[in-house]
LUMTOR-67134 format. One record per residue: residue number from 1; x, y, z of N, C-alpha, C in turn; residue in one letter. Coordinates in nm, 4 decimals, decimal comma. Layout:
residues N
+-----+----------+----------+----------+----------+----------+----------+----------+----------+----------+------+
: pos :      n.u :      n.v :      n.w :     ca.u :     ca.v :     ca.w :      c.u :      c.v :      c.w : code :
+-----+----------+----------+----------+----------+----------+----------+----------+----------+----------+------+
: NUM :        X :        Y :        Z :        X :        Y :        Z :        X :        Y :        Z :    A :
...
+-----+----------+----------+----------+----------+----------+----------+----------+----------+----------+------+
***
This chain:
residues 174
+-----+----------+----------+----------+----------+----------+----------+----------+----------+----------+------+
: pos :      n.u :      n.v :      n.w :     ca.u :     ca.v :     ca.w :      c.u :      c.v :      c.w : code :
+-----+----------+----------+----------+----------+----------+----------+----------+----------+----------+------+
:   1 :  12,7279 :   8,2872 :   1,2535 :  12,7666 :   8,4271 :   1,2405 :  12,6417 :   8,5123 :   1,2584 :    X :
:   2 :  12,6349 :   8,6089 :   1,3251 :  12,5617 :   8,7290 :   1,3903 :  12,5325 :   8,7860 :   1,2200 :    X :
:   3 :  12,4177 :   8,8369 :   1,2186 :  12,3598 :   8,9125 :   1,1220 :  12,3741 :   9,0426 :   1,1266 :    X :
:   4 :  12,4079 :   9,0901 :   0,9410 :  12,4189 :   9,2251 :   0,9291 :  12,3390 :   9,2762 :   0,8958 :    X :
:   5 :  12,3119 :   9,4088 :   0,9483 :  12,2508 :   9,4778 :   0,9074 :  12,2745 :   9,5986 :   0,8583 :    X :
:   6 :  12,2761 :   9,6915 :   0,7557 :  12,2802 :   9,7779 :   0,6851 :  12,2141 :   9,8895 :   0,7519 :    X :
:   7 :  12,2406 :   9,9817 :   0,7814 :  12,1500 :  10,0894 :   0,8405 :  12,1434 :  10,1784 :   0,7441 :    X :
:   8 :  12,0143 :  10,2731 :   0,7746 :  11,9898 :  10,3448 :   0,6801 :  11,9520 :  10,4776 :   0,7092 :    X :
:   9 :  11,9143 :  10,5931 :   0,6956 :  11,8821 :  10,7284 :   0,7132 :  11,7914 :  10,7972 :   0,5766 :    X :
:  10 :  11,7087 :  10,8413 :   0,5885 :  11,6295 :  10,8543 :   0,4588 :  11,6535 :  10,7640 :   0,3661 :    X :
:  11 :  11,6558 :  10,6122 :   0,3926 :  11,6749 :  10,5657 :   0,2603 :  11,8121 :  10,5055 :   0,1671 :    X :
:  12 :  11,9060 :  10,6105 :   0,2495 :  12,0360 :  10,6186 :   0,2395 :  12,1282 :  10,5474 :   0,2825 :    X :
:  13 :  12,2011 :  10,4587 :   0,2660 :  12,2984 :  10,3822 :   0,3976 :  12,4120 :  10,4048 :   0,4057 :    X :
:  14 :  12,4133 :  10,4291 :   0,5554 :  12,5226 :  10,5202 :   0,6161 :  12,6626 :  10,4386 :   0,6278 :    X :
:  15 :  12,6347 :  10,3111 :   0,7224 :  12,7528 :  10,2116 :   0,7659 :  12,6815 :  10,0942 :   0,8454 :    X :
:  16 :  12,7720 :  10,0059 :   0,8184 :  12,7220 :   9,8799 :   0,8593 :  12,7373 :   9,8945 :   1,0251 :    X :
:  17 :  12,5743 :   9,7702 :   1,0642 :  12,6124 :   9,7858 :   1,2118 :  12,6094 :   9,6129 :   1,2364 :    X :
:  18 :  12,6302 :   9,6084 :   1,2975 :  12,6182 :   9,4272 :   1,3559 :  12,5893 :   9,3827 :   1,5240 :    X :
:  19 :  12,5485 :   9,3192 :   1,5394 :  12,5281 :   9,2655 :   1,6641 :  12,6375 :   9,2464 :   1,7696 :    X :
:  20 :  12,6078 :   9,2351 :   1,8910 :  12,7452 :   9,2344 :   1,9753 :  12,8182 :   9,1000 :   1,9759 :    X :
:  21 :  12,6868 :   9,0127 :   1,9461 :  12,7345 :   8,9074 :   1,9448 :  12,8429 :   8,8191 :   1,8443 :    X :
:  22 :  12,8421 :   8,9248 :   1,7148 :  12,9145 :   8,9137 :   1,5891 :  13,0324 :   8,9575 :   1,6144 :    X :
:  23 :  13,0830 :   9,0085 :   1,7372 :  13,2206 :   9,0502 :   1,7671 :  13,2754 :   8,9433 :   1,7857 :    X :
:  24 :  13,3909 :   8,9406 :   1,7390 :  13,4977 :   8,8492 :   1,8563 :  13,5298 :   8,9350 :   1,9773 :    X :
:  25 :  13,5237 :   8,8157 :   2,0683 :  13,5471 :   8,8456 :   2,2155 :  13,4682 :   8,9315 :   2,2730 :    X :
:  26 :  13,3560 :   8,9853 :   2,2503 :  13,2616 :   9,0528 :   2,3338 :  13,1580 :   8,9392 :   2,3409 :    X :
:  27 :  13,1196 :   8,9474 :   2,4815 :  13,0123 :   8,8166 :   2,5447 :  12,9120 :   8,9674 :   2,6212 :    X :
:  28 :  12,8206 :   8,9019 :   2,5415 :  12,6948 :   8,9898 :   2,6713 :  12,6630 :   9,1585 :   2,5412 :    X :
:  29 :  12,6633 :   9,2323 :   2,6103 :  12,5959 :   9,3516 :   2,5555 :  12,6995 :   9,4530 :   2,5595 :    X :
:  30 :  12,6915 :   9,5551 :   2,4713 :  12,7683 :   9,6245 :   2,4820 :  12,7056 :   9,8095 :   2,5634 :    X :
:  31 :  12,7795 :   9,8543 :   2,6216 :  12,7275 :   9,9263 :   2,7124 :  12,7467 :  10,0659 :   2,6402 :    X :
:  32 :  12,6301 :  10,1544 :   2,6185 :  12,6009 :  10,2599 :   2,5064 :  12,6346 :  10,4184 :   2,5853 :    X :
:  33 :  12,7223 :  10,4887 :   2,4784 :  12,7374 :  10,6085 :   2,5502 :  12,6285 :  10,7111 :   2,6205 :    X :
:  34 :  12,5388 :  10,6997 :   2,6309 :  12,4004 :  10,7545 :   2,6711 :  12,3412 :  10,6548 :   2,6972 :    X :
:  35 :  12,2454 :  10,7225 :   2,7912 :  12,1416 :  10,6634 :   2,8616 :  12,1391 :  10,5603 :   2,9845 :    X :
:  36 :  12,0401 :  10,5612 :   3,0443 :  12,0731 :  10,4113 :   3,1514 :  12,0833 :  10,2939 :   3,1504 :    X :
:  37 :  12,1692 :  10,2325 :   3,1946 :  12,2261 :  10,1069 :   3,2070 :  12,2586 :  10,0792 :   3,3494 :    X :
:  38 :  12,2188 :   9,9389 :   3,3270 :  12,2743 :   9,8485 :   3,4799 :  12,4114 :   9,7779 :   3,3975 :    X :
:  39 :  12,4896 :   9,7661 :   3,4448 :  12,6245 :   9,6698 :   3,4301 :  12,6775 :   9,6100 :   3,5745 :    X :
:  40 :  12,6618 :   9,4460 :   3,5531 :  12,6618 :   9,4026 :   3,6387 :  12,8295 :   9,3316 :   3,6127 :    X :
:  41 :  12,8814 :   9,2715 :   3,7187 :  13,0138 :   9,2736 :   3,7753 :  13,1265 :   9,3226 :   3,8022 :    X :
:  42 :  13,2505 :   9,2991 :   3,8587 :  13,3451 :   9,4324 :   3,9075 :  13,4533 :   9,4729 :   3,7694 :    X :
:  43 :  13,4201 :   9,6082 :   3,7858 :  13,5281 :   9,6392 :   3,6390 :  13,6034 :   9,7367 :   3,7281 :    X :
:  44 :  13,7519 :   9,6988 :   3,7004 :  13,8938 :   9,7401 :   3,6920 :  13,9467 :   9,8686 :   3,6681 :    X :
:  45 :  13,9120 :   9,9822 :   3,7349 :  13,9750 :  10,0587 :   3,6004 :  14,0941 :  10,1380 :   3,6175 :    X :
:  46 :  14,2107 :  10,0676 :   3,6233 :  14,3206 :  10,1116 :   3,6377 :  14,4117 :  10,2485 :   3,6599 :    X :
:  47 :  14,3557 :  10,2829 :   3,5592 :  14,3924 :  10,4504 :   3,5140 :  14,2995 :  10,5267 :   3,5727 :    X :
:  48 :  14,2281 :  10,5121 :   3,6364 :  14,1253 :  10,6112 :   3,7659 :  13,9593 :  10,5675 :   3,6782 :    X :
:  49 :  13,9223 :  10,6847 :   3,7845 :  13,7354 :  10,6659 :   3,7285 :  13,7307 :  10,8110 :   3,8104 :    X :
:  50 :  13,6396 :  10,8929 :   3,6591 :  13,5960 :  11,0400 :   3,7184 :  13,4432 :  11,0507 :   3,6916 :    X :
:  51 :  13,3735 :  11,1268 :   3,7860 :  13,2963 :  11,1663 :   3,7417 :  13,2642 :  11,3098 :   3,7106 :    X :
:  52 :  13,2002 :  11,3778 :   3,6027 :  13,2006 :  11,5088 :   3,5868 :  13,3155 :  11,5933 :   3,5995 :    X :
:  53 :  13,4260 :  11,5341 :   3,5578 :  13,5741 :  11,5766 :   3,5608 :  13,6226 :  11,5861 :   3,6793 :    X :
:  54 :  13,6180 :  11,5035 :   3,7794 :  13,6479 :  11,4731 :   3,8715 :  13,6660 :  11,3546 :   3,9113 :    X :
:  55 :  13,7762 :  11,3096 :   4,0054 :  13,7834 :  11,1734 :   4,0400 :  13,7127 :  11,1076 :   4,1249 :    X :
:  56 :  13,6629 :  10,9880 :   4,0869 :  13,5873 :  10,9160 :   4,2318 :  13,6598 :  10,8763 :   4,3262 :    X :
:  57 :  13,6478 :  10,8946 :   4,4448 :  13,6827 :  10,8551 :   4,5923 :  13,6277 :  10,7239 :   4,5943 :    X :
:  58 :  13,6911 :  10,5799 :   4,5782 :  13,6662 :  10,5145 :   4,5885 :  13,7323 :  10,3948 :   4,6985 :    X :
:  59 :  13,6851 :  10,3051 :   4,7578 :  13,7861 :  10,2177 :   4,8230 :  13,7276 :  10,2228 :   5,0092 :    X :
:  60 :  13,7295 :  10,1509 :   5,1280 :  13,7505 :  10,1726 :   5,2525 :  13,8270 :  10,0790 :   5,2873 :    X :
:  61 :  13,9362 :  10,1269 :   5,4014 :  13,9342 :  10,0238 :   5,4917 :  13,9846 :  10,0842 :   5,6149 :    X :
:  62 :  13,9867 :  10,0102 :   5,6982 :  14,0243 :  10,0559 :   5,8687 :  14,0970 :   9,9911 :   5,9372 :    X :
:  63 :  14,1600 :   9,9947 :   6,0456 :  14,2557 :   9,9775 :   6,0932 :  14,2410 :   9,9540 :   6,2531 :    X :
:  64 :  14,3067 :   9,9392 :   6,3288 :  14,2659 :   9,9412 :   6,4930 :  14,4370 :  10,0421 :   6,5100 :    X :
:  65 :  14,3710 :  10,1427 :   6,6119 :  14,5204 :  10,1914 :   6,6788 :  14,5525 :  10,0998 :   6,7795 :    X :
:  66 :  14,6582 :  10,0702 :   6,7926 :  14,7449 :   9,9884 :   6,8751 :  14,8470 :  10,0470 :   6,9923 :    X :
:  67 :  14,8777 :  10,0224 :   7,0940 :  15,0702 :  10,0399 :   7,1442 :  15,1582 :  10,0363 :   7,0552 :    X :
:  68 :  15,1528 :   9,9891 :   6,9135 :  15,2767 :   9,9429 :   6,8653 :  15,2717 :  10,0761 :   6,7994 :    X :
:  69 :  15,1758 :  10,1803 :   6,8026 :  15,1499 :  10,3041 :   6,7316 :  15,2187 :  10,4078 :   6,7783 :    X :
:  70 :  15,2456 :  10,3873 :   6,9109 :  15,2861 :  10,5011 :   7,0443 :  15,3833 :  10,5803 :   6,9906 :    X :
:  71 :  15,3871 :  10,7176 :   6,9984 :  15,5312 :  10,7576 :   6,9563 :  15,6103 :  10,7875 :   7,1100 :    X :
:  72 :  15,5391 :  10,7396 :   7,1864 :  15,5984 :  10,8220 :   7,3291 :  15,5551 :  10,7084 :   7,3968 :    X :
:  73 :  15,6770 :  10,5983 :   7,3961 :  15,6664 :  10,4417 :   7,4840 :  15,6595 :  10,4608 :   7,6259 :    X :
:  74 :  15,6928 :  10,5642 :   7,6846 :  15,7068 :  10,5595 :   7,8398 :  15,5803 :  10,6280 :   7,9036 :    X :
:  75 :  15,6030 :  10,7521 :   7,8323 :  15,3981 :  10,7948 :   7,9033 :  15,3155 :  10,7681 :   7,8788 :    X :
:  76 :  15,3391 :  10,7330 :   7,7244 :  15,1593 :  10,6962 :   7,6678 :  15,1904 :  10,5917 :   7,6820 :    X :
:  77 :  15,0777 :  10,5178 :   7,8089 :  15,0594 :  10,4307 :   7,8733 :  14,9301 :  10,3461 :   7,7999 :    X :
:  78 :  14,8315 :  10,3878 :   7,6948 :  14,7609 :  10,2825 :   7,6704 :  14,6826 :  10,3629 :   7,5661 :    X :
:  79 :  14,6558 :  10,2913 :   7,4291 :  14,5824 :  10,4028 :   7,3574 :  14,4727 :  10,3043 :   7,2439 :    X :
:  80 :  14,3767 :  10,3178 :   7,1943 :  14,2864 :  10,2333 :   7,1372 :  14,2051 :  10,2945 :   7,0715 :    X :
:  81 :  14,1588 :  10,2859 :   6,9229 :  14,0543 :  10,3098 :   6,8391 :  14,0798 :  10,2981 :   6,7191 :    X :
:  82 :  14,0583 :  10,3754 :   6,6223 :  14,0563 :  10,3306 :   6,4878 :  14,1077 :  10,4349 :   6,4237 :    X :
:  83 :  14,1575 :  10,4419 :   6,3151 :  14,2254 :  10,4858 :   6,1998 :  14,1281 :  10,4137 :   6,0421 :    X :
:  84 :  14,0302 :  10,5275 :   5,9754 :  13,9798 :  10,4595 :   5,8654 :  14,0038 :  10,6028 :   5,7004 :    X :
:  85 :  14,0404 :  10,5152 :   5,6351 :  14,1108 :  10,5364 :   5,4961 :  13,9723 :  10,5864 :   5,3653 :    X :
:  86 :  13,8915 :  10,6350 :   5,3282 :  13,8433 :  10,6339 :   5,2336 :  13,8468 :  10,6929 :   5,0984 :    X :
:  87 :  13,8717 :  10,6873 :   5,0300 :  13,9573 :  10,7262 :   4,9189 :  14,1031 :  10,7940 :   4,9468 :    X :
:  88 :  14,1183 :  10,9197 :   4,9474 :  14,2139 :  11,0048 :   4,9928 :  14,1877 :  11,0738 :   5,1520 :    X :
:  89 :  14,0878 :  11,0306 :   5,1589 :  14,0326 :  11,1438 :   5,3227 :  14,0212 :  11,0277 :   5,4102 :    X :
:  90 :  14,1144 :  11,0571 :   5,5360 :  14,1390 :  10,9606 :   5,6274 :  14,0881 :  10,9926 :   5,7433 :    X :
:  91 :  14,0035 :  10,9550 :   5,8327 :  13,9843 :  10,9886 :   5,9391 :  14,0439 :  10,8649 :   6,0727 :    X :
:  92 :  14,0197 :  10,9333 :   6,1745 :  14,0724 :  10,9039 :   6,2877 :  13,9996 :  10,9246 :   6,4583 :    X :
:  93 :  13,9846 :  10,8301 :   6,5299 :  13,9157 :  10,8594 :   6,6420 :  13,9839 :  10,7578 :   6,7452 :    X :
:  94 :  14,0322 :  10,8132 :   6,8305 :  14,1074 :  10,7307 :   6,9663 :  14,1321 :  10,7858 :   7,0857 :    X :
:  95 :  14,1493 :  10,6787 :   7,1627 :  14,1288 :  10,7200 :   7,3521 :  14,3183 :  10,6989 :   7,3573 :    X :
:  96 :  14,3666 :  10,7820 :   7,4723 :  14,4997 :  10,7388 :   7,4676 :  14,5077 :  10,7682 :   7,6619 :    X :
:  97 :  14,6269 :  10,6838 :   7,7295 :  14,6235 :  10,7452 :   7,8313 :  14,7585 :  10,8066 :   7,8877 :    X :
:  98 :  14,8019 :  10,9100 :   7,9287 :  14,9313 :  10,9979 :   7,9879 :  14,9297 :  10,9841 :   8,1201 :    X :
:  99 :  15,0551 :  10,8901 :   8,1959 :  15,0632 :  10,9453 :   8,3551 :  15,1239 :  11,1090 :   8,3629 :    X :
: 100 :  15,2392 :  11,1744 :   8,3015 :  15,2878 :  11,2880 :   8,2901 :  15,2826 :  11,3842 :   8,2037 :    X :
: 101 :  15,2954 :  11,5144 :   8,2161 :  15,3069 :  11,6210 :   8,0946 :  15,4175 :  11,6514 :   8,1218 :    X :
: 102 :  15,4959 :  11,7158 :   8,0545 :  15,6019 :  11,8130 :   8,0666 :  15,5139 :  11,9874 :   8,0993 :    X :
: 103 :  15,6650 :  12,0104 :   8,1711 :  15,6212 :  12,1555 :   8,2073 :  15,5621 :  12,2617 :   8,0830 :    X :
: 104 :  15,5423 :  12,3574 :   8,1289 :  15,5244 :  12,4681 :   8,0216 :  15,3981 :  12,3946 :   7,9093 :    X :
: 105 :  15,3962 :  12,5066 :   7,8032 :  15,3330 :  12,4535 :   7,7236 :  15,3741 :  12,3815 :   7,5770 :    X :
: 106 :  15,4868 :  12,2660 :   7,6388 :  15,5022 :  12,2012 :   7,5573 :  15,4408 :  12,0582 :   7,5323 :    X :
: 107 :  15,4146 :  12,0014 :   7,3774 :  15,3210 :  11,8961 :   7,3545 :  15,3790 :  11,7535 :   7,3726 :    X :
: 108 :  15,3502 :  11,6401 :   7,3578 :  15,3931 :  11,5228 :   7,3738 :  15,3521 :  11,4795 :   7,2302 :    X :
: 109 :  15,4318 :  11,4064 :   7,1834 :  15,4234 :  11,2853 :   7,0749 :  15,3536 :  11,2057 :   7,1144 :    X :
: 110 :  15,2259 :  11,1572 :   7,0597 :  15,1011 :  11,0540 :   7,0939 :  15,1449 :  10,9127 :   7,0036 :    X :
: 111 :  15,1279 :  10,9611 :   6,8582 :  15,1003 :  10,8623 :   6,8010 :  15,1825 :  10,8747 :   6,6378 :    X :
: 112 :  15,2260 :  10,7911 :   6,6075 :  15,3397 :  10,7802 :   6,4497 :  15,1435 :  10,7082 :   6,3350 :    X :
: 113 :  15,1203 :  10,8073 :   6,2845 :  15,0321 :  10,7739 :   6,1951 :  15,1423 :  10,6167 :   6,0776 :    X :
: 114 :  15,0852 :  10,4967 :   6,0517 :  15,0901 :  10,4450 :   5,9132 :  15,1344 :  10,4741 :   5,8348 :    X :
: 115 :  15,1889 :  10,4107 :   5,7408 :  15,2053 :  10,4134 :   5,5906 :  15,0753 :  10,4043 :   5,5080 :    X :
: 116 :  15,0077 :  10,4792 :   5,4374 :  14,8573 :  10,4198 :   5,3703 :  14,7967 :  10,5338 :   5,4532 :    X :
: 117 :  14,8317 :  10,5757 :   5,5586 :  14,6992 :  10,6974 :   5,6498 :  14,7896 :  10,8321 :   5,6095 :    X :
: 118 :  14,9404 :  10,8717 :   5,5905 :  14,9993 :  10,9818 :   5,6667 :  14,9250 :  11,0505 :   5,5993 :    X :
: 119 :  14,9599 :  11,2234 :   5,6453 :  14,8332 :  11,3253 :   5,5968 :  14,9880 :  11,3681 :   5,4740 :    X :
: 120 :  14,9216 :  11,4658 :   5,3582 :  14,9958 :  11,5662 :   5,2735 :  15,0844 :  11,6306 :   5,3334 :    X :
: 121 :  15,1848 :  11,6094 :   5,2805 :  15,2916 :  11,6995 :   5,3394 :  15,2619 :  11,8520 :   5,2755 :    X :
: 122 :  15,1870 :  11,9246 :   5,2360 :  15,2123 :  12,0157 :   5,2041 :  15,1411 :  12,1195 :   5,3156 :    X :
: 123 :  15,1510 :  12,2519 :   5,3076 :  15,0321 :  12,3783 :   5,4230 :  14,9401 :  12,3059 :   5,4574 :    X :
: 124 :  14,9018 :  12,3617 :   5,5538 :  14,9718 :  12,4297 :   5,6781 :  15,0895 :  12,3092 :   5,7752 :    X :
: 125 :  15,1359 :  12,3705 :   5,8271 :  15,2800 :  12,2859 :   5,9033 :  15,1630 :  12,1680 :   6,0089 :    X :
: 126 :  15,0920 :  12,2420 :   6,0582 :  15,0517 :  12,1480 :   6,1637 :  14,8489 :  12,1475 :   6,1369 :    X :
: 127 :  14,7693 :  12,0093 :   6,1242 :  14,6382 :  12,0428 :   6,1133 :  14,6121 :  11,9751 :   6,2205 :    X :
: 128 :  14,5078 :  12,0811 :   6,2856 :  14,4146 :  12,0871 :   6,3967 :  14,3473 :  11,9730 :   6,3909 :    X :
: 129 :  14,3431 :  11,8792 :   6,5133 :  14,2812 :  11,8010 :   6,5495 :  14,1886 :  11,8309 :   6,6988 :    X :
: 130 :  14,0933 :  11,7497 :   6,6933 :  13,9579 :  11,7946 :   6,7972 :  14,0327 :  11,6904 :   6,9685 :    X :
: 131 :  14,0242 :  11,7379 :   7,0664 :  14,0972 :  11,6774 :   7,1918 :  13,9925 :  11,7055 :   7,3032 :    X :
: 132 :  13,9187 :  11,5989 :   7,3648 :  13,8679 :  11,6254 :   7,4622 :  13,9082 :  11,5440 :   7,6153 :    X :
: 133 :  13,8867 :  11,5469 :   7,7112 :  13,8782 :  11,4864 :   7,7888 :  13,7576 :  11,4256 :   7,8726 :    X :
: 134 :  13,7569 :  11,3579 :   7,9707 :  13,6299 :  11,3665 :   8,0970 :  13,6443 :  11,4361 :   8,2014 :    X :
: 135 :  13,7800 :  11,4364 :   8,2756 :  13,8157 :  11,5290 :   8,3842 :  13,8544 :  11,6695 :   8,3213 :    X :
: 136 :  13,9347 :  11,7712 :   8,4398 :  13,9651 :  11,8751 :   8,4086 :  14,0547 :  11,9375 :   8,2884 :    X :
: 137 :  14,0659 :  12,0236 :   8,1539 :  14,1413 :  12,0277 :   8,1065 :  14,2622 :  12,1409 :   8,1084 :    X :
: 138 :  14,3998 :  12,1307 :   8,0995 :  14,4311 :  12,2956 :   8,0711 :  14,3854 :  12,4248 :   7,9623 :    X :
: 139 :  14,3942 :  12,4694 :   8,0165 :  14,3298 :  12,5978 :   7,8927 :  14,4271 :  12,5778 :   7,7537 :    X :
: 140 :  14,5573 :  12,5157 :   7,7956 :  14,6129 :  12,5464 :   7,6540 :  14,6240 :  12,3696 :   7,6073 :    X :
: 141 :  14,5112 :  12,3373 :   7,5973 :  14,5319 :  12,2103 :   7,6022 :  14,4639 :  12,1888 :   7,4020 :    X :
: 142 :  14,5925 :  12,0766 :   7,3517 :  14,5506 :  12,1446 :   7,1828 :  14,6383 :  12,0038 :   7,1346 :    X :
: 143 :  14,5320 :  11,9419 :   7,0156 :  14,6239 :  11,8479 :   6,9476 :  14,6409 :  11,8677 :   6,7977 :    X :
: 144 :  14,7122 :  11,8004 :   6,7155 :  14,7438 :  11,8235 :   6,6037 :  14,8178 :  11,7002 :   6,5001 :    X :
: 145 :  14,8225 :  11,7186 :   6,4062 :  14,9167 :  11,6112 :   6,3063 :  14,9843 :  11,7356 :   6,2753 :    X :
: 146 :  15,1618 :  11,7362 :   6,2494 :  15,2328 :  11,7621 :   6,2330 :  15,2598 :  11,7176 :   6,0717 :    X :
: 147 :  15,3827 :  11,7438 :   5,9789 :  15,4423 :  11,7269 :   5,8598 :  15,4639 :  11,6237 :   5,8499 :    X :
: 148 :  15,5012 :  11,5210 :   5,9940 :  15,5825 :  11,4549 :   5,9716 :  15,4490 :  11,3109 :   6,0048 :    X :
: 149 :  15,3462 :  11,3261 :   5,9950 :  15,2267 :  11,2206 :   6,0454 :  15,2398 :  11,1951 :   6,1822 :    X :
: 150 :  15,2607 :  11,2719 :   6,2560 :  15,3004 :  11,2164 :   6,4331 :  15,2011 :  11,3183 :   6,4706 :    X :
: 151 :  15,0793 :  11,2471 :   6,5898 :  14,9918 :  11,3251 :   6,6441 :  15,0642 :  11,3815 :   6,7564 :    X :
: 152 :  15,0556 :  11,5293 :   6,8015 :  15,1163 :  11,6063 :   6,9002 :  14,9977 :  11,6312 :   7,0150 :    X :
: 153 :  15,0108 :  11,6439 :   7,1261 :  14,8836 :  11,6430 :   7,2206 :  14,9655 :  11,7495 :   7,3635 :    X :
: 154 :  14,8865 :  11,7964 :   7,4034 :  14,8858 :  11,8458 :   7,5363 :  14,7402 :  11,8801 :   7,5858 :    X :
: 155 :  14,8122 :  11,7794 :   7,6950 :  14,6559 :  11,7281 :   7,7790 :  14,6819 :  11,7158 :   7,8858 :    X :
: 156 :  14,5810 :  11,6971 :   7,9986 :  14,6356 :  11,6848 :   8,1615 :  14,6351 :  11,5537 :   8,1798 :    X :
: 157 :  14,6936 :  11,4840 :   8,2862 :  14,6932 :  11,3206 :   8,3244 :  14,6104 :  11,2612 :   8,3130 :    X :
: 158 :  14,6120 :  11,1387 :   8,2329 :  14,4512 :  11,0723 :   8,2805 :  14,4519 :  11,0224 :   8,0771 :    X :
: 159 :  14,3349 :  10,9841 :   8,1063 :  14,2157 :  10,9789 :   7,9875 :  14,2076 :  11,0886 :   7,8659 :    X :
: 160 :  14,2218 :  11,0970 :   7,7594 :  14,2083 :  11,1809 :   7,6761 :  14,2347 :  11,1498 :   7,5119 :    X :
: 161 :  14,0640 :  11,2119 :   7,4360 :  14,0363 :  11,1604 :   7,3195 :  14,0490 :  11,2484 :   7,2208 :    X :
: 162 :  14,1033 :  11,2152 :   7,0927 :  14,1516 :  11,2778 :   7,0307 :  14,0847 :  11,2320 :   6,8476 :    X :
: 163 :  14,0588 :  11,2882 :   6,8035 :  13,9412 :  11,2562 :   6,6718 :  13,9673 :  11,3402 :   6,5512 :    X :
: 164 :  13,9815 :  11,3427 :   6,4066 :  13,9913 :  11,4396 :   6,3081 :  14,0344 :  11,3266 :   6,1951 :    X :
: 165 :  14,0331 :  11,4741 :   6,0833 :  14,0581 :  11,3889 :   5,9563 :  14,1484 :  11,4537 :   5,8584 :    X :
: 166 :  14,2214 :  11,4144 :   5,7893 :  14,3170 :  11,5065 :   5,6868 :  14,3336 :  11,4608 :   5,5368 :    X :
: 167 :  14,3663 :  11,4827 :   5,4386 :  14,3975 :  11,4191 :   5,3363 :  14,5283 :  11,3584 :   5,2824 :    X :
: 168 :  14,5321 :  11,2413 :   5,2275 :  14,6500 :  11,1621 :   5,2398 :  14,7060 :  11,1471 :   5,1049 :    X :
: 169 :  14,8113 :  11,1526 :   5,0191 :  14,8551 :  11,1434 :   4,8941 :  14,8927 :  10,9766 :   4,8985 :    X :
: 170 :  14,9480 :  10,9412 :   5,0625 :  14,9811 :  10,8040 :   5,0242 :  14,9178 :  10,6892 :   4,9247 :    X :
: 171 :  15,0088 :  10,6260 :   4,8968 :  14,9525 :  10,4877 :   4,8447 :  14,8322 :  10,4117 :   4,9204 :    X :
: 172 :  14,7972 :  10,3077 :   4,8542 :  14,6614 :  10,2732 :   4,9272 :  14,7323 :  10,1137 :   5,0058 :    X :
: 173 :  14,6752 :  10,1134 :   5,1572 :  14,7601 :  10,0692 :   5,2440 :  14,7522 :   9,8799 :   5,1699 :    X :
: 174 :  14,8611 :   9,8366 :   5,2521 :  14,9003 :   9,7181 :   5,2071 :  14,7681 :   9,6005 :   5,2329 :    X :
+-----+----------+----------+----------+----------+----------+----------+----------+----------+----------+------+
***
């Protein structure tokens, strides 16, 4: 049995203290509300972790965009890059390719975002995503994530990259 010790204050004794080792079921040291400490191995913490009244963003992982992503099987002819998750803020960067546009200035369905990536359904209806090309572009040429996690694009034929990031309420992917 771990030794007691009596603590004292002028002389006075306040309350007993004891060693960690005198606990049942505590192995190792016990970790003190102040000051620095190293604590070494992975702790759990279910119910979140904040710092300074705030939550930590914790967690990565990434993904590859695929064909099986396409929301538009017949034009979008080929599309590739990544989709990555870090805490709640998801970003995104991919090449996709279009033989056709539709007339006017209407957009095409690119891509059906994941389960684990979609953005907040809440304001604004549609967030701005960055769209470039290598060849020529139209002036009204503009992409976006929609409410519904489906990237929207209008772009001219060819080659065209599309990159941004939004915040996600989803669950954390499978």
């Amino acid at each position: 049995m771990a030794d007691i010790v009596q603590l004292k204050e002028d002389g006075v004794a306040k309350y007993l203290k004891t060693h960690a080792k005198g606990i049942d079921g505590v192995e190792g040291v016990l970790v003190k509300a102040t000051g620095n400490e190293t604590v070494l191995g992975t702790k759990n913490f279910k119910d979140g972790l904040q710092f300074n009244g705030l939550p930590v963003q914790a967690g990565m992982i990434e993904r590859a965009i695929t064909l099986a992503d396409r929301s538009d099987t017949t034009n979008v002819t080929d599309v590739n890059g990544k989709i990555i998750r870090i805490g709640n803020i998801v970003f995104l960067t991919f090449n996709f390719k279009c033989g056709t546009w539709p007339e006017g200035s209407e957009t095409r369905w690119i891509l059906r975002i994941p389960d684990g990536y979609k953005r907040d359904q809440g304001y604004p209806a549609q967030t701005a995503l960055s769209l470039v090309r290598n060849a020529s572009q139209p002036a009204d040429a503009r992409a976006f994530i929609d409410q519904s996690s489906i990237i929207q694009a209008k772009s001219g034929s060819g080659s065209s990259y599309i990159s941004g990031m939004w915040i996600t309420r989803d669950p954390w992917p499978a």
